[in-house]
C-alpha positions in Angstrom: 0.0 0.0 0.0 0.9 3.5 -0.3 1.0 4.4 3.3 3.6 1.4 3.8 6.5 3.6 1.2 9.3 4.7 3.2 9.4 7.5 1.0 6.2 8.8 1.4 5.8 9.1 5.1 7.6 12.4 5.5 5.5 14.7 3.7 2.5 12.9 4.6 3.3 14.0 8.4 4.4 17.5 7.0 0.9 17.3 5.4 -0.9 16.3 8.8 0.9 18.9 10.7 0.2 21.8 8.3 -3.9 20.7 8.3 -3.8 20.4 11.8 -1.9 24.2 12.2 -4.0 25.5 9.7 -7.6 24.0 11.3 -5.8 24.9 14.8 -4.3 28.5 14.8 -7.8 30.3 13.9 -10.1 27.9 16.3 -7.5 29.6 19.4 -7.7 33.0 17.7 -11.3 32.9 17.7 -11.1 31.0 21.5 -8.9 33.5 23.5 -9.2 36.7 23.8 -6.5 39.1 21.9 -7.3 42.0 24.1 -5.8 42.1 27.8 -5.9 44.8 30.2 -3.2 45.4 32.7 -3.1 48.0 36.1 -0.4 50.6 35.1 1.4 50.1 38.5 1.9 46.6 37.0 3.8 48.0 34.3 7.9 49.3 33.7 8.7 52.4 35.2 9.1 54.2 32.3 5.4 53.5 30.6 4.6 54.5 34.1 6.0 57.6 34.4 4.7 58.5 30.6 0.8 57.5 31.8 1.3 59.8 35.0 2.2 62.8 32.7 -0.8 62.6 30.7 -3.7 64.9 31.9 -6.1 62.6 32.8 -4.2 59.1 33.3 -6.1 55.9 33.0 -5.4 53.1 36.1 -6.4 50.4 33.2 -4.1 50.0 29.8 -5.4 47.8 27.1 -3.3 45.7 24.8 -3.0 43.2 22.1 -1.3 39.8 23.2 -1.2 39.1 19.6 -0.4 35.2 18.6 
């Protein structure tokens, strides 16, 4: 049979693996959510000390975590 050649049992698992990342990687962008908040006295000093010098600063900063 054709799934018993040596030779053919690399790219069928390259195959696999590319169906399952492409099936995969949208599902868990449409599962977790992108956005993220953080407390701004949870952040680096230095984004800290820009949000304090803004007129009105926010306590919440919202992000994108991205992939």
């Amino acid at each position: 049979p054709f799934y018993d050649a040596p030779h053919a049992r690399a790219p069928l698992r390259v195959f696999r693996g590319g169906l399952m990342l492409a099936c995969a990687t949208p599902l868990c962008c449409a599962i977790f959510e992108q956005k993220a908040s953080i407390a701004v006295k949870n952040t680096e000093l230095s984004i800290q000390e820009k949000v304090r010098s803004l007129a009105n600063p926010p306590e919440l900063l919202y992000y994108n975590k991205g992939l």
